[in-house]
C-alpha positions as CSV (number, residue, x, y, z in Angstrom):
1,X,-20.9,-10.4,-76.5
2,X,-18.8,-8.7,-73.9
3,X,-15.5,-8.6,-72.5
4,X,-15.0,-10.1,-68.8
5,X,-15.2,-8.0,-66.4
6,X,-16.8,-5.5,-68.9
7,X,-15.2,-3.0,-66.9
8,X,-11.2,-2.9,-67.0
9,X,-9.8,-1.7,-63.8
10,X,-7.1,0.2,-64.9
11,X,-3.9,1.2,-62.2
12,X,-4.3,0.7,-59.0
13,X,-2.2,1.6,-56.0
14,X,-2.3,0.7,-52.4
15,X,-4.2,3.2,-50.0
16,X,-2.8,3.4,-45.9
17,X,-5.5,0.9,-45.1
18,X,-4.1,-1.5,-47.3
19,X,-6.7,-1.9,-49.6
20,X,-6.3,-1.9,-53.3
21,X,-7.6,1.6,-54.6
22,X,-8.8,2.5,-58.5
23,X,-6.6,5.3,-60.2
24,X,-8.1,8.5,-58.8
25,X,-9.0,11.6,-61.2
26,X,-7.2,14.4,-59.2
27,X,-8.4,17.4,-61.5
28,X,-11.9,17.9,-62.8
29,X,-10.8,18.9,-66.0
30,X,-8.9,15.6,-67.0
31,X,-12.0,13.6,-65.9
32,X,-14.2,15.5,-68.4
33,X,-11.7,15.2,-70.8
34,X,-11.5,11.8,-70.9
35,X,-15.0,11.4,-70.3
36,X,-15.7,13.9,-73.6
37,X,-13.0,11.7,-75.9
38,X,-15.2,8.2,-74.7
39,X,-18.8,9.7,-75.2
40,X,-17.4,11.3,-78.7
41,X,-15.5,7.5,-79.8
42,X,-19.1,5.7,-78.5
43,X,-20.8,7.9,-81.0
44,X,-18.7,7.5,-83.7
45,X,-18.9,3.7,-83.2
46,X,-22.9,3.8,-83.0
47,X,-22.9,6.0,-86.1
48,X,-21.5,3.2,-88.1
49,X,-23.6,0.5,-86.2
50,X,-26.8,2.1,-86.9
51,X,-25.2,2.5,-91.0
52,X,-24.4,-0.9,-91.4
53,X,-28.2,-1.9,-89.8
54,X,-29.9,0.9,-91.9
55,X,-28.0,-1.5,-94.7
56,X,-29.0,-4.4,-94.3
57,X,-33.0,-3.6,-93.7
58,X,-33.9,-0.9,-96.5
59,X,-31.2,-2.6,-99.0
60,X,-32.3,-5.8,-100.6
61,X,-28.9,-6.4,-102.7
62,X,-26.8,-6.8,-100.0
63,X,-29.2,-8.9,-97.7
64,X,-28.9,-11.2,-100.1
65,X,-25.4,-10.9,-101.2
66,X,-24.2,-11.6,-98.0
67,X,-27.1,-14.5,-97.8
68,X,-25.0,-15.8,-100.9
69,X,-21.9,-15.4,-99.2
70,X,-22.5,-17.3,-95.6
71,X,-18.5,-17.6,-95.1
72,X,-18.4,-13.6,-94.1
73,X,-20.5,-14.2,-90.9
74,X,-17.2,-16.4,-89.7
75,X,-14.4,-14.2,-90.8
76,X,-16.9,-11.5,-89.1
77,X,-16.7,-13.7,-85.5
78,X,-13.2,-14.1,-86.2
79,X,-12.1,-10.8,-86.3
80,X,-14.3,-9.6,-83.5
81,X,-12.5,-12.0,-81.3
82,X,-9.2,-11.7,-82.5
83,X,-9.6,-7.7,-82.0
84,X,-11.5,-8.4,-78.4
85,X,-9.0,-10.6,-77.3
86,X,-5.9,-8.7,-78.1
87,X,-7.7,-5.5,-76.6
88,X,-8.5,-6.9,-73.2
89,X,-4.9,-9.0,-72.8
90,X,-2.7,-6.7,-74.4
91,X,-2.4,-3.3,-72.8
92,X,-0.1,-1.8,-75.1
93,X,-2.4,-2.8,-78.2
94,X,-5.4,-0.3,-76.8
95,X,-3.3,2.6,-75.3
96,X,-1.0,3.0,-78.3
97,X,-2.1,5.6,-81.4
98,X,-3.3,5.0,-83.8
99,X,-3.2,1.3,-83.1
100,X,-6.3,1.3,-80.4
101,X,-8.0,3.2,-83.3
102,X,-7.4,0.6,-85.9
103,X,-8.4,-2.3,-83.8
104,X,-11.4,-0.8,-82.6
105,X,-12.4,0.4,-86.4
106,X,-11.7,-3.1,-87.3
107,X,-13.9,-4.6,-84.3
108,X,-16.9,-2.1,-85.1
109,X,-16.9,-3.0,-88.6
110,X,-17.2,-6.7,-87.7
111,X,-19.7,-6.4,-84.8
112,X,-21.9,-3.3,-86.9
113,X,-21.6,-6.1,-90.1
114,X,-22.7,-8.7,-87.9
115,X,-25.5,-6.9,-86.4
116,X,-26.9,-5.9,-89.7
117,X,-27.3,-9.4,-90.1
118,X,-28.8,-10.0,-87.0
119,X,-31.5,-7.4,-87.7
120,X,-32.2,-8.3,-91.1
121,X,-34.6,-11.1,-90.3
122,X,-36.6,-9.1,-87.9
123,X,-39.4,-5.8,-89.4
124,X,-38.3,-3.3,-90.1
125,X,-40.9,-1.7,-87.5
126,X,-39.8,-4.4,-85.3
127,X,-35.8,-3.3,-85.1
128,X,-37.1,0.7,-84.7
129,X,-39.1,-0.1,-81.9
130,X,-35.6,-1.7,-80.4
131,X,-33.6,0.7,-81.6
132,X,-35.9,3.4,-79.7
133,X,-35.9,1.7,-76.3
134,X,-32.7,1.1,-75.9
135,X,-32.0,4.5,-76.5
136,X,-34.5,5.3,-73.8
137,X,-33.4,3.1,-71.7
138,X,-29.3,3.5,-72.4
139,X,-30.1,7.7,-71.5
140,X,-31.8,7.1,-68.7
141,X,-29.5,4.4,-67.7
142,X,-26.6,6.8,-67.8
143,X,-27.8,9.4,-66.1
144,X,-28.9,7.3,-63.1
145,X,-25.3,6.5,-63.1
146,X,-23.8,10.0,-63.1
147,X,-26.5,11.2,-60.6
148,X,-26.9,8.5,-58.1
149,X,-24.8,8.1,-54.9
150,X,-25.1,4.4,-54.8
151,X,-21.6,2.9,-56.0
152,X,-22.0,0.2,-58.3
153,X,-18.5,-0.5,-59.2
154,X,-17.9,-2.9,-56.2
155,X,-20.5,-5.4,-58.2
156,X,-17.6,-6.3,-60.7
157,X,-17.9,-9.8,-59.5
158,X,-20.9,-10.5,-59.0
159,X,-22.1,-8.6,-62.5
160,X,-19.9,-11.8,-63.9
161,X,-21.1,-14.5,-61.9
162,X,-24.7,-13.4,-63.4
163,X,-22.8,-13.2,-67.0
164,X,-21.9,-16.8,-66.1
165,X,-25.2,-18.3,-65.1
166,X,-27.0,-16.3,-68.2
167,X,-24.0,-18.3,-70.7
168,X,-25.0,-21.6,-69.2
169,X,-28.8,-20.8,-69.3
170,X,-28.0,-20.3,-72.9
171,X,-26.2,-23.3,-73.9
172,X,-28.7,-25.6,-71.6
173,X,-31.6,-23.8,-73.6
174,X,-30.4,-24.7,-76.5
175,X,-31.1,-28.8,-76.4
176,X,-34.5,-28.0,-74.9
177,X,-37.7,-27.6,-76.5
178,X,-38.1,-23.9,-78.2
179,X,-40.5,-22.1,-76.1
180,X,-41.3,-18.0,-76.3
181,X,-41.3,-18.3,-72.4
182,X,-37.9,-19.7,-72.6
183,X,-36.9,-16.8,-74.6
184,X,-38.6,-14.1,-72.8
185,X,-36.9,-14.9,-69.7
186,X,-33.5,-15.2,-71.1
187,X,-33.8,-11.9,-73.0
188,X,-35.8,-10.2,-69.9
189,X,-32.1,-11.3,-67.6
190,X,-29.7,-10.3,-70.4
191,X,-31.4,-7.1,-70.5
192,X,-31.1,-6.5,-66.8
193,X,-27.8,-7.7,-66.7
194,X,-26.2,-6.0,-69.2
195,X,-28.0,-2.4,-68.1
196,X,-26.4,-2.8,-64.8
197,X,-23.4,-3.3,-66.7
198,X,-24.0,-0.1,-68.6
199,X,-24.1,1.7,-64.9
200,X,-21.1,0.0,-63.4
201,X,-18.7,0.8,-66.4
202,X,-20.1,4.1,-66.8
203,X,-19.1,4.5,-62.7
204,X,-15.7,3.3,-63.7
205,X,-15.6,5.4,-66.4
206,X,-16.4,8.6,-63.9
207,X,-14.1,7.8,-61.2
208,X,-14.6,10.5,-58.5
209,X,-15.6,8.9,-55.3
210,X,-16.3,5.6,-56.6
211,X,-14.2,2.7,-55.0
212,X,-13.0,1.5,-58.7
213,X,-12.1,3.4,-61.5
214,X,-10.6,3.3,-64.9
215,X,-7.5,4.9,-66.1
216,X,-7.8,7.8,-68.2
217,X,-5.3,6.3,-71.1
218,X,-8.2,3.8,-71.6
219,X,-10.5,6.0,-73.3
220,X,-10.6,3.1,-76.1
221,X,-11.3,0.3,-73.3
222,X,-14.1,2.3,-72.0
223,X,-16.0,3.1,-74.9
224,X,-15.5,-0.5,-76.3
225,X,-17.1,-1.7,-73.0
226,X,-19.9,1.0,-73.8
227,X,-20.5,-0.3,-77.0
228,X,-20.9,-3.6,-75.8
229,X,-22.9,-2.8,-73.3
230,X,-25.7,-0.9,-75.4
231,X,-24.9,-3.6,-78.5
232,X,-26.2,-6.1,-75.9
233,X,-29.0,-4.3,-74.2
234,X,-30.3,-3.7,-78.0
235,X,-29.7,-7.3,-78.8
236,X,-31.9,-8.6,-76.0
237,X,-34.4,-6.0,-76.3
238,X,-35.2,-7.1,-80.1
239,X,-35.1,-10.6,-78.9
240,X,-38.0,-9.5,-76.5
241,X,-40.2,-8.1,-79.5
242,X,-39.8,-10.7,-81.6
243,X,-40.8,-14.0,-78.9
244,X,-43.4,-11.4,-77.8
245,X,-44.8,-11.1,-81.7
């Protein structure tokens, strides 16, 4: 799941031409700043990902304790869009301490829980082999973005007309027949998708010369649209191994 657009546009002011500019990092040092508190948050929040799926695949007890108990897969959805929801509508909610904290502790918890259930019906070898490409592909991902002059954050709307038509691809999917092919495709266009989101909010996230950029009081937005990002691109990519298998 993601927020829509993944990538917040924070302030914005109007330039001499008229057209609606991104807030603009003015000094080198707050830019690496804020870039240093995101990167550091995003790690924190893949730590406990990568706990919770570590969990659920070498620990048989609570595979099938929460088997047992079905009902903690909704609360689960229900807190991760309560805590999505009030993230991405409610400005004050994600720039006040320690309340961004909590709310994005609660919502890794839920998404982290929910991915270890996710996982734990794939191998083990299976969900490594995911777990090692998307690294791959998430590092290499992000340093395109930091080195490349191209400017992807003008692709805001198109990035979510392509969410759109991959959500109704989805749903149609589902009343048709089950076919690997079917899959394939669908988790070969989430993939791409969501890793050029992965290079558009990392642009936003950078500011500099780029036309779009995020404000630097939304460190918490912009590692929660990080997460996301790599939550999804890891998602797909395990979806990939197991129609391929």
């Amino acid at each position: 799941m993601t927020s829509q657009p993944s990538g917040y546009i924070g302030p914005q002011s109007f330039g001499e031409d008229g057209q609606v500019h991104g807030f603009d990092f003015t000094e080198k040092s707050i830019r690496r700043g804020f870039i240093r508190k995101v990167y550091s948050i995003l790690m924190c929040q893949l730590l406990v990902t990568m706990g919770f799926i570590s969990l659920f695949l070498f620990h048989e007890p609570t595979k099938k304790w929460v088997a047992q108990n079905s009902f903690l897969l909704w609360v689960a959805i229900a807190v991760l869009f309560v805590c999505i929801i009030a993230m991405a509508c409610c400005p004050n909610i994600r720039r006040t301490a320690p309340t961004n904290f909590i709310f994005l502790f609660v919502f890794t918890l839920a998404q982290s829980f929910l991915l270890g259930v996710i996982t734990s019906v794939y191998n083990v070898s299976e969900v490594m082999i995911a777990v090692g490409i998307t690294a791959g592909v998430c590092l290499g991902l992000t340093i395109f973005a930091f080195q490349t002059k191209w400017d992807f954050t003008v692709l805001g709307g198109a990035l979510v007309a392509a969410t759109m038509v991959l959500l109704l691809f989805g749903l149609i999917s589902i009343f048709l027949p089950r076919s690997n092919i079917m899959t394939l495709v669908y988790a070969s266009a989430g993939a791409i998708i969501f890793s050029l989101y992965l290079v558009y909010d990392t642009q936003l996230m950078m500011g500099g010369k780029h036309k779009y950029s995020i404000s630097p009081e939304e460190y918490i937005f912009a590692a929660l649209n990080l997460y996301l990002d790599i939550v999804n691109i890891f998602l797909f990519i395990l979806t990939i191994i197991g129609a391929s298998k």
